[in-house]
C-alpha positions in Angstrom: 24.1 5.0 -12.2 25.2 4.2 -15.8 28.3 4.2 -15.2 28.8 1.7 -12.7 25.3 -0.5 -13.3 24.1 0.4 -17.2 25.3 -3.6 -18.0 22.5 -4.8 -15.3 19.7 -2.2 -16.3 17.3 -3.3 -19.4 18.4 -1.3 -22.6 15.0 0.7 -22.1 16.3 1.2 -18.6 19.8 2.6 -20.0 17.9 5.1 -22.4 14.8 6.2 -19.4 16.9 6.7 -16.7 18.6 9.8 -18.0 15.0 11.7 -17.9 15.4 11.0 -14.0 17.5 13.8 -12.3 17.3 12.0 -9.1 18.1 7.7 -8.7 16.9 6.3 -5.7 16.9 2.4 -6.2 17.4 0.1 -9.4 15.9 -3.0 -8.5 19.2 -4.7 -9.7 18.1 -7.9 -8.1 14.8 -8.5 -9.9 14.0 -10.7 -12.8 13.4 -7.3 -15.1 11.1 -7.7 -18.2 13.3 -6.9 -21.2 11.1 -5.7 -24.1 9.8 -2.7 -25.8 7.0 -0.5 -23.5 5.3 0.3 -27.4 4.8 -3.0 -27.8 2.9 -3.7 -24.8 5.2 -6.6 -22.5 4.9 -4.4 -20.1 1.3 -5.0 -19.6 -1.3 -8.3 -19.5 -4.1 -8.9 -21.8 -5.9 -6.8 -19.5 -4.1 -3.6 -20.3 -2.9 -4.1 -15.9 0.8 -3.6 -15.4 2.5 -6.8 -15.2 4.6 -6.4 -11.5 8.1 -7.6 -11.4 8.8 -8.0 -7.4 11.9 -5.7 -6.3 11.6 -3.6 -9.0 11.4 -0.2 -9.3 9.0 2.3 -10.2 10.6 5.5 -11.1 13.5 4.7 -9.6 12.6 5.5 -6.1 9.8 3.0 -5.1 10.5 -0.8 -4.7 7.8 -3.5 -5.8 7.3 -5.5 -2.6 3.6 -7.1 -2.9 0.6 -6.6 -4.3 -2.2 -5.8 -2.0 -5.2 -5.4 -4.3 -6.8 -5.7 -7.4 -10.0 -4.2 -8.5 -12.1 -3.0 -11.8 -10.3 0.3 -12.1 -6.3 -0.9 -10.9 -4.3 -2.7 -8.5 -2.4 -1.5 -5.3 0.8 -2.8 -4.2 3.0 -2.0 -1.2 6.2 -0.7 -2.1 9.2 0.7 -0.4 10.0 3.9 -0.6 13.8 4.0 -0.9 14.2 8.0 -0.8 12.5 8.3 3.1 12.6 4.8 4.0 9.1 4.4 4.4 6.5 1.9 3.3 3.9 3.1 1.1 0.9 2.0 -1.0 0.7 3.0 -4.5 -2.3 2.5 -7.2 -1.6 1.8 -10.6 -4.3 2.5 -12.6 
């Protein structure tokens, strides 16, 4: 995956994937957030996880819509790129 795609992943991107033995999806197409996780632009003021559409979440799962919010997280419906199967995941 780096070598062919490292110039369209985030730098945090370039340095995580390697922890991944397995690369499902990229999410190459979405509007990516480019920052440092320790400084917290990954999240809103809430401490929820800011969603990028079409991005991935570890690689496998692609962000296609969030399908609820509530006190203790939010669910979204992603694709699962590995079996090809839509899922629901909650982010707490």
């Amino acid at each position: 995956s780096l070598k062919y795609y490292a110039n369209r992943l985030t730098q945090y991107e370039r340095i995580e994937i390697e922890e991944y033995p397995e690369v499902w999806y990229l999410g190459l197409d979405a509007c990516k957030i480019h920052g440092d996780p320790q400084n917290g632009e990954f999240d809103d003021d809430n401490g929820s996880y800011n969603k990028v559409l079409h991005d991935h979440i570890s690689y496998r799962y692609e962000i296609l819509e969030v399908i609820g919010k509530g006190s203790f997280g939010q669910v979204i419906r992603a694709l699962d790129h590995k079996t090809n199967q839509h899922i629901a995941i909650k982010i707490i």
